[in-house]
VOPAGU-2260 file (C-alpha; in pm, 1 decimal, decimal comma):
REM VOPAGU-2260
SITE   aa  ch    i         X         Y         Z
SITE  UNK   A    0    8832,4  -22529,1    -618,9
SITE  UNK   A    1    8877,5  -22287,7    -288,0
SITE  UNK   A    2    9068,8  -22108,3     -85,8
SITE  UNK   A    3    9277,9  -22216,0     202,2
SITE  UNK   A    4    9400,9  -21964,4     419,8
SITE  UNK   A    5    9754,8  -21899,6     425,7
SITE  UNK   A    6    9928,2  -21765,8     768,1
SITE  UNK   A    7   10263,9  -21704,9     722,5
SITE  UNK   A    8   10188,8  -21321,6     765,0
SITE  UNK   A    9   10020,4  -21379,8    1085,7
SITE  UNK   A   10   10346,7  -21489,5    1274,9
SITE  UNK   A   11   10611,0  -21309,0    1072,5
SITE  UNK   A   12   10703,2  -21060,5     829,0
SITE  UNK   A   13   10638,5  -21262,5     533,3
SITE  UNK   A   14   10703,1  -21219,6     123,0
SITE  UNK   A   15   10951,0  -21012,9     -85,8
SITE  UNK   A   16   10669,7  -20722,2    -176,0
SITE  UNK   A   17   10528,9  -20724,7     151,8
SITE  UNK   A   18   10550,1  -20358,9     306,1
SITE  UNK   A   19   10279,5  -20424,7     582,1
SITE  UNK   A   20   10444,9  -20655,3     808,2
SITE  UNK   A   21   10306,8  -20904,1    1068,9
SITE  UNK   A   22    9939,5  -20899,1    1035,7
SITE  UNK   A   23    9748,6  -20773,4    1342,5
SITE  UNK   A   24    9558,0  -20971,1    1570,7
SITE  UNK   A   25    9235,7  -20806,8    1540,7
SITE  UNK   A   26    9274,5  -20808,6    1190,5
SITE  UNK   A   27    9336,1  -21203,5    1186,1
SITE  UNK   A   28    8954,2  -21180,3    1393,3
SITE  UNK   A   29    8840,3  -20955,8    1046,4
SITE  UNK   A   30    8993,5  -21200,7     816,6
SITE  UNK   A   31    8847,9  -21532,3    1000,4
SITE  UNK   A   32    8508,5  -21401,2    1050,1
SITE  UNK   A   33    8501,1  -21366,1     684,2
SITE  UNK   A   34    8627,3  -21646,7     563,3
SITE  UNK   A   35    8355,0  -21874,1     791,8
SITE  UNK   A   36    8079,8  -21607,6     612,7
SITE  UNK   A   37    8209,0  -21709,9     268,0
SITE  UNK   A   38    8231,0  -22086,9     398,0
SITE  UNK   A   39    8600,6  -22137,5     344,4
SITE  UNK   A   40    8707,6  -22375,9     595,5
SITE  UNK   A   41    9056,2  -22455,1     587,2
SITE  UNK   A   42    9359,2  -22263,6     693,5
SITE  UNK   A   43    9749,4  -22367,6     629,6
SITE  UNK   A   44   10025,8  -22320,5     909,1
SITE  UNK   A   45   10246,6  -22429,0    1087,4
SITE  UNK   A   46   10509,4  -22364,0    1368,7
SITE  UNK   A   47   10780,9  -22242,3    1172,5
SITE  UNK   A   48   10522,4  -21983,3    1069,4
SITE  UNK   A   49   10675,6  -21778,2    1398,8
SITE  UNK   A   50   10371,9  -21672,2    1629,3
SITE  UNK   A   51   10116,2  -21792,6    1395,8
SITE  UNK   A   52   10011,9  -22104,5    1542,0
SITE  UNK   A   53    9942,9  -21921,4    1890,7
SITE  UNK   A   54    9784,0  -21670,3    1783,7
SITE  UNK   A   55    9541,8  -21853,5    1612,3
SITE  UNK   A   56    9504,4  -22027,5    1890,7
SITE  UNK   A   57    9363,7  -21687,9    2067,4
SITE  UNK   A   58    9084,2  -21659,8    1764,0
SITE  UNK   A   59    8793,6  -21821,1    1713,9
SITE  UNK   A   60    8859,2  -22137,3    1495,0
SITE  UNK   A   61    8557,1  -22340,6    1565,6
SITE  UNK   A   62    8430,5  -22463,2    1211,7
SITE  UNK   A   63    8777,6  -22443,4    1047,4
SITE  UNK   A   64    8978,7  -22709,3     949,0
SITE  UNK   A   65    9386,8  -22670,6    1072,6
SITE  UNK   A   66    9683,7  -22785,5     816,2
SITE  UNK   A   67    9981,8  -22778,8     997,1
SITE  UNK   A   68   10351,7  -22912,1     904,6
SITE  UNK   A   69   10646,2  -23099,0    1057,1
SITE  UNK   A   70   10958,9  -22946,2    1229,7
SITE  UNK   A   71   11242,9  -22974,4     965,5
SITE  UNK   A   72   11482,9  -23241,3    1124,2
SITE  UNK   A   73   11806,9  -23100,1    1119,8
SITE  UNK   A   74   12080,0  -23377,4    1080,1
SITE  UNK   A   75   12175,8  -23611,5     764,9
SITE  UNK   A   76   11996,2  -23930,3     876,0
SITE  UNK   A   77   11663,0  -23939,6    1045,0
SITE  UNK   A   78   11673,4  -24000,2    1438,5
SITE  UNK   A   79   11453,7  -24130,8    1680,6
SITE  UNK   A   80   11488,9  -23806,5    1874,7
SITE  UNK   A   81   11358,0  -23646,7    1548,8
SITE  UNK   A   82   11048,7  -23861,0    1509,3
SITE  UNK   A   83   11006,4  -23771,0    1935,1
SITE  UNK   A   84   11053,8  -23414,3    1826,1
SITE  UNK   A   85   10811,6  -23468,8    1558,6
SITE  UNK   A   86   10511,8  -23563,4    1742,9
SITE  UNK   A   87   10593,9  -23325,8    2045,4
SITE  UNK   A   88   10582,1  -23051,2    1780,9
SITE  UNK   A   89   10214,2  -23230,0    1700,9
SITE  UNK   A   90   10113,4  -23225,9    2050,5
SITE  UNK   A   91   10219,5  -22863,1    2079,5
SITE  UNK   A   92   10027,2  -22729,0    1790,0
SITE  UNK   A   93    9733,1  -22927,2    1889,5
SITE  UNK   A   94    9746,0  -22733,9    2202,8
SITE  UNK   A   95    9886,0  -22322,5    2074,1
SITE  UNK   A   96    9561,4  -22409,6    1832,8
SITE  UNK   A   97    9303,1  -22523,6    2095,9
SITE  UNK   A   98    9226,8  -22826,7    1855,1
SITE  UNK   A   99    9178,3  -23210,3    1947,4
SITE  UNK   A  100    9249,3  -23322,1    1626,3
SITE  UNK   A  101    9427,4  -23170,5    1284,1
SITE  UNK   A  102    9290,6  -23150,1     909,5
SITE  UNK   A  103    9614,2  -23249,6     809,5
SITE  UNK   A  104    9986,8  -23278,9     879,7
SITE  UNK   A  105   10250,7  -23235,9     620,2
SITE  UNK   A  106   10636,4  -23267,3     558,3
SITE  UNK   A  107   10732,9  -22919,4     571,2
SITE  UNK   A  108   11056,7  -22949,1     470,2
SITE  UNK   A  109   11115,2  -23215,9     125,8
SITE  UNK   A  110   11473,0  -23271,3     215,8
SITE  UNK   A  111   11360,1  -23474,4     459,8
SITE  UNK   A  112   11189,9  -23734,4     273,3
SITE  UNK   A  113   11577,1  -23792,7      62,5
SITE  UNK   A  114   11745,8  -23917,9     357,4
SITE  UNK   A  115   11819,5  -24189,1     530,2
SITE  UNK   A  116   11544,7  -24323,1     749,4
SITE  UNK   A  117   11294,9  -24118,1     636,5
SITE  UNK   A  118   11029,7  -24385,5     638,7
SITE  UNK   A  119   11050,7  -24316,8     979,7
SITE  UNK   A  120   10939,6  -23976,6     981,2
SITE  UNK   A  121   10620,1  -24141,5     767,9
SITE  UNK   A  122   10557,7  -24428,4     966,4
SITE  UNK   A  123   10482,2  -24176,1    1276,0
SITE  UNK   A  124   10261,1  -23990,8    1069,2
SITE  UNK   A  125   10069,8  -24265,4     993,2
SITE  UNK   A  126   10078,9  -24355,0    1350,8
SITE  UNK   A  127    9941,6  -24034,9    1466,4
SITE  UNK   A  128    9649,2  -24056,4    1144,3
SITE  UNK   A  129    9552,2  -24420,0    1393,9
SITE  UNK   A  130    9574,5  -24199,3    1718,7
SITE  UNK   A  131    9306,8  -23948,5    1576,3
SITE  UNK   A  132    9498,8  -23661,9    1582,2
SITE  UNK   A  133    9539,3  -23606,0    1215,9
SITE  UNK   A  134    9282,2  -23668,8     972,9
SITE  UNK   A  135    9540,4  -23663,2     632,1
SITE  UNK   A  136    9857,0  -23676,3     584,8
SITE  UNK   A  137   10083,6  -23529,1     312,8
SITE  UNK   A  138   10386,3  -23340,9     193,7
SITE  UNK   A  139   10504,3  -22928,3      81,0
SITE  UNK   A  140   10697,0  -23026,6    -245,1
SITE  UNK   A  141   10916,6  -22738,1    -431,5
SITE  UNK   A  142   11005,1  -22969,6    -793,3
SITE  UNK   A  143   10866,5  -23256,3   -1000,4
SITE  UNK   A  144   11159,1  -23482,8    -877,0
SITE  UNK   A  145   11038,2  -23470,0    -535,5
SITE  UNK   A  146   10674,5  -23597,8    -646,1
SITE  UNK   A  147   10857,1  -23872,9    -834,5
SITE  UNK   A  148   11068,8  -23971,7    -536,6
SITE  UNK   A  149   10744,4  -24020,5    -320,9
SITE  UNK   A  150   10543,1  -24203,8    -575,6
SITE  UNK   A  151   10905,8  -24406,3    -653,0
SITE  UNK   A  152   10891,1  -24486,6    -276,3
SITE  UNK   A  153   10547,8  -24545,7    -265,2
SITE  UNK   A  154   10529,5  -24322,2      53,4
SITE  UNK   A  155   10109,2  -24323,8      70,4
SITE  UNK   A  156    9976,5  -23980,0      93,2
SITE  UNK   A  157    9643,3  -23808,8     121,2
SITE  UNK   A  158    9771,6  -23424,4       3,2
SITE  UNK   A  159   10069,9  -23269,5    -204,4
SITE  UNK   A  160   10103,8  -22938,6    -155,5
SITE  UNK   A  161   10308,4  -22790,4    -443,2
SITE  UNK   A  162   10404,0  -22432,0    -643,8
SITE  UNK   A  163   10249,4  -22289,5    -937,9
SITE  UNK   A  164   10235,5  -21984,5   -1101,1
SITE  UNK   A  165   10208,7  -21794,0   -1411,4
SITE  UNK   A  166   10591,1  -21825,2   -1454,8
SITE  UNK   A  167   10696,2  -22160,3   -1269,5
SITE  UNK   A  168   10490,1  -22404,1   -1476,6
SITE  UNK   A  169   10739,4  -22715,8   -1426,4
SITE  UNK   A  170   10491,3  -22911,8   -1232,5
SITE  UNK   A  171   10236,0  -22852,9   -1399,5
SITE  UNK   A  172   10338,6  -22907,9   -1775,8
SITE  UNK   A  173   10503,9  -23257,2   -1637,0
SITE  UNK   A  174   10158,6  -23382,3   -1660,7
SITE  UNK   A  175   10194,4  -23581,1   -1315,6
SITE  UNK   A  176    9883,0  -23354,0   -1207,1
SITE  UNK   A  177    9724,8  -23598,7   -1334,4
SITE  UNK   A  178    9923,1  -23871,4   -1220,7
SITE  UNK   A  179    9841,6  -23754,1    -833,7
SITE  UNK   A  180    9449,8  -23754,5    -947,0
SITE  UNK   A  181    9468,9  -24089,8   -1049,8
SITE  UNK   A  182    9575,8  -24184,0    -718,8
SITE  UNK   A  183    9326,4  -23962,7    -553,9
SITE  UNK   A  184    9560,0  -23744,1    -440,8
SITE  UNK   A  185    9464,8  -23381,5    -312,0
SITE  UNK   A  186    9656,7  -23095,3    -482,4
SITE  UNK   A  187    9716,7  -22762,4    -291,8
SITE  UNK   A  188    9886,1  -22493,9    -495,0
SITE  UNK   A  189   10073,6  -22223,2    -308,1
SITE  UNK   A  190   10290,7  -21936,8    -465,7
SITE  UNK   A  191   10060,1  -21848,6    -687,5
SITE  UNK   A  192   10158,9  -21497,8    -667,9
SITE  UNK   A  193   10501,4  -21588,1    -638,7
SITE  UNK   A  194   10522,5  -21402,0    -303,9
SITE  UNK   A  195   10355,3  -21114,6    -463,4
SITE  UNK   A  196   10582,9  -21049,9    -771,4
SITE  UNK   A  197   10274,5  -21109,1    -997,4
SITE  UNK   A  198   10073,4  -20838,1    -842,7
SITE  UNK   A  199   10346,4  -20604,5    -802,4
SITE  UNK   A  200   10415,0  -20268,0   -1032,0
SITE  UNK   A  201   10707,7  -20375,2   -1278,9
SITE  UNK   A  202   10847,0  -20088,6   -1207,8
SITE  UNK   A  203   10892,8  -20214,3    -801,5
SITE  UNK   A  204   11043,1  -20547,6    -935,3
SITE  UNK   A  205   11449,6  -20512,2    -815,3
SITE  UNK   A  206   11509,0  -20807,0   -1048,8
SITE  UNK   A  207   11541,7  -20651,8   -1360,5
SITE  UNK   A  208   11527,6  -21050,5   -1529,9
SITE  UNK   A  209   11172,0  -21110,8   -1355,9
SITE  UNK   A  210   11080,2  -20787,0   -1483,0
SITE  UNK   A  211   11166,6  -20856,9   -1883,1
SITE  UNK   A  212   10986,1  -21196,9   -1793,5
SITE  UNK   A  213   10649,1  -21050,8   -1621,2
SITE  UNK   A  214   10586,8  -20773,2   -1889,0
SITE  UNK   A  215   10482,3  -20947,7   -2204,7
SITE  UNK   A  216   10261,1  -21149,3   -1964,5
SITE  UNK   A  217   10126,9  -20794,8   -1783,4
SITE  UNK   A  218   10043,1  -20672,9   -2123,4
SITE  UNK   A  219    9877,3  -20995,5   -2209,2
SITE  UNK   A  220    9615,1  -20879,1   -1942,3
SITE  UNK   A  221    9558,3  -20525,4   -1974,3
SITE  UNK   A  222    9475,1  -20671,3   -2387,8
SITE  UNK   A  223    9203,7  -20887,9   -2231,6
SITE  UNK   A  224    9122,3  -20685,0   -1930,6
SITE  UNK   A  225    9200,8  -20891,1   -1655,5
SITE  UNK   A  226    9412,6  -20760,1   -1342,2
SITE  UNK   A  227    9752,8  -20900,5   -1228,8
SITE  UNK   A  228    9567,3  -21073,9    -937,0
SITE  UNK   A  229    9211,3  -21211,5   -1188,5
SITE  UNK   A  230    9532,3  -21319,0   -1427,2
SITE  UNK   A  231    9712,8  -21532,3   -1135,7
SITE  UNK   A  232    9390,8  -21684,3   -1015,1
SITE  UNK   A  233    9255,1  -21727,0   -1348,4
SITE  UNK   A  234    9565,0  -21942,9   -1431,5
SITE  UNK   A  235    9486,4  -22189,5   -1161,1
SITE  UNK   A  236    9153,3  -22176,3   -1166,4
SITE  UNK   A  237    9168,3  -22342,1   -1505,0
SITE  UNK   A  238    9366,7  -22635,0   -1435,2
SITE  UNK   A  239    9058,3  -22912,1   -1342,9
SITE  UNK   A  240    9336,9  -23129,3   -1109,4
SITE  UNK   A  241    9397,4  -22870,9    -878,5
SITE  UNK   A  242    9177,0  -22879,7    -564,1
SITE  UNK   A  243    9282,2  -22623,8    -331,1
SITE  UNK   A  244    9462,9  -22269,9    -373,1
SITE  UNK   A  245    9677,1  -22222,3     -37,6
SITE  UNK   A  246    9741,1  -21784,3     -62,2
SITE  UNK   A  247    9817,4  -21579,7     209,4
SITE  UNK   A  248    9677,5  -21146,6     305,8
SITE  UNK   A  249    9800,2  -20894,7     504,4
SITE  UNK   A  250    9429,9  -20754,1     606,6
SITE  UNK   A  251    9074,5  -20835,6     502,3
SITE  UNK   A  252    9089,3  -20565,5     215,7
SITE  UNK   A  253    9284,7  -20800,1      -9,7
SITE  UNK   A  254    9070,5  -21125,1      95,2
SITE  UNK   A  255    8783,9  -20958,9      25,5
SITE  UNK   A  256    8967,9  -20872,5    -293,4
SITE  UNK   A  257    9065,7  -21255,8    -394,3
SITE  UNK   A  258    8719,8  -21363,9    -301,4
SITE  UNK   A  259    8544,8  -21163,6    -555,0
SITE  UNK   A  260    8820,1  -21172,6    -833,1
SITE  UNK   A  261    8806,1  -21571,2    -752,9
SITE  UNK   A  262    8413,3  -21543,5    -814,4
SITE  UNK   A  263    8467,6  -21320,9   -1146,7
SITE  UNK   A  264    8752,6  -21537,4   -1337,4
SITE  UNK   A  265    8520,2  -21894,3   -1247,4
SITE  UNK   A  266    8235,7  -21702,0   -1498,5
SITE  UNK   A  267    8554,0  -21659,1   -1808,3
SITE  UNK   A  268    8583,6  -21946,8   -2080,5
SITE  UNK   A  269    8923,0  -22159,2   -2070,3
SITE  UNK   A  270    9054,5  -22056,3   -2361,7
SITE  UNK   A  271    9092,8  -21648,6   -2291,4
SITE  UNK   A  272    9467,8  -21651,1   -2238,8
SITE  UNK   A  273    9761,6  -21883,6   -2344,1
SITE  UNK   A  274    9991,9  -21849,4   -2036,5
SITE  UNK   A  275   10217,1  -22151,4   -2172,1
SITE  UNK   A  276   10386,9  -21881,2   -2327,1
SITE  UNK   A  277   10572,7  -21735,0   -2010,9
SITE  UNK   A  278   10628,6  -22051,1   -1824,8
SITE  UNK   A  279   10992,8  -21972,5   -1691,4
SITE  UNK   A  280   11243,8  -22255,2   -1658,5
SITE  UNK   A  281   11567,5  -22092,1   -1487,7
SITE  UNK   A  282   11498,5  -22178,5   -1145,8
SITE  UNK   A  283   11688,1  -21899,1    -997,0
SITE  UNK   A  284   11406,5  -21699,1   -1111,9
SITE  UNK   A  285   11126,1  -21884,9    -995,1
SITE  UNK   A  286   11207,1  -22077,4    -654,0
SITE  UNK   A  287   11209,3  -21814,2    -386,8
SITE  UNK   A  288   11462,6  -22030,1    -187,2
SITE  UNK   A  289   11777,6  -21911,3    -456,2
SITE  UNK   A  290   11665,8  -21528,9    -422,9
């Protein structure tokens, strides 16, 4: 398992606990440099992101590996000045991020794939995968019923991206992990921190029903001496499907701070904690999209 790079902070204010802002360019410089030291290679954006894609684009990206997502296509059925929209938005990344080619493209938004012509919006994907400019293809997925739909649909795919966290285990406990393996399948997990709730004091929390929720799991650490941010990335790290762990930081400081708490939980058995116990099921509570 590794890190991706998450850049939502580099274009925009970006997560409910986030007090920094918009990350700095000549931090982003800090934060690359790093990652290419520690031989992480991959970095998630994409133009909805705000600046992000641009100002990557300033950096020095040679030896990293772009992920970049779809413009969300706005009507009811799928046009053919979306899909022309589409691979304009491809050509335009491509050219804020000073690349030839992509790592991947993926369906940003998963309402797309429900309606009507949506094949269409695969079919160019795959069309741009023969034209070189992407090397894989995939989808950002929020439930287990949109991973059904695509494997229903048989929509071919290289990468899912999906959430998981200490408290939204829905994917995950569906057992189709294992499902997406089979098919070989990469898995990205984002949200592990659940936009920073699960490193946060309780105390901060203004949702006094994530708070009741988090605390028997916070105490659960401090009894086996593990941080709120070893805890989330222990969690993950554990689970032997997951190939990629898509997180987002405000300033080198906290990747620095990932890296080595990444590098400590890889050394603890599998059995230390049994987080099954706060999976949380109301999705008000867990999908960022209803706060």
């Amino acid at each position: 398992m590794d890190i991706v790079l998450g850049t939502a902070q580099f274009g925009m204010k970006y997560g409910v606990t986030n007090k920094v802002g918009q990350t700095p360019k000549d931090e982003i410089i800090k934060i690359l440099s790093y990652i290419k030291s520690k031989e992480f290679n991959q970095i998630d954006t994409a133009p909805a992101y705000g600046d992000a894609e641009s100002i990557l684009g300033e950096c020095d990206l040679n030896g990293l590996e772009i992920i970049s997502k779809t413009l969300q296509c706005p009507n009811e059925i799928i046009t053919e000045k979306d899909i022309e929209n589409i691979q304009e938005s491809v050509d335009i990344s491509l050219e804020n991020l000073g690349k030839e080619k992509l790592h991947g493209i993926l369906i940003h938004n998963i309402a797309d794939c429900y309606k009507e012509g949506a094949n269409k919006i695969f079919e160019v994907l795959y069309k741009l995968k023969e034209e070189n400019k992407v090397e894989k293809i995939g989808v950002s997925v929020y439930e287990l019923q949109d991973i059904e739909m695509l494997l229903e649909n048989n929509y071919y795919v290289d990468i899912i991206q999906l959430p998981l966290n200490i408290l939204d285990q829905r994917i995950y406990k569906s057992g189709i992990l294992k499902r997406l393996k089979e098919k070989n399948i990469e898995i990205y997990v984002r949200s592990i921190f659940l936009q920073g709730i699960l490193l946060a004091d309780e105390h901060s929390i203004e949702n006094p029903e994530i708070t009741k929720r988090v605390q028997p799991y916070f105490r659960e650490l401090e009894k086996n001496n593990l941080t709120k941010l070893e805890g989330a990335i222990y969690f993950v790290s554990k689970i032997p499907e997951i190939d990629h762990i898509v997180l987002g930081v405000n300033n080198l400081e906290q990747l620095i701070e990932v890296y080595q708490a990444l590098n400590r939980v890889e050394k603890l058995p599998c059995n230390l904690m049994n987080f099954s116990e706060f999976a949380v099921n109301e999705e008000q509570l867990i999908d960022p999209r209803r706060w």
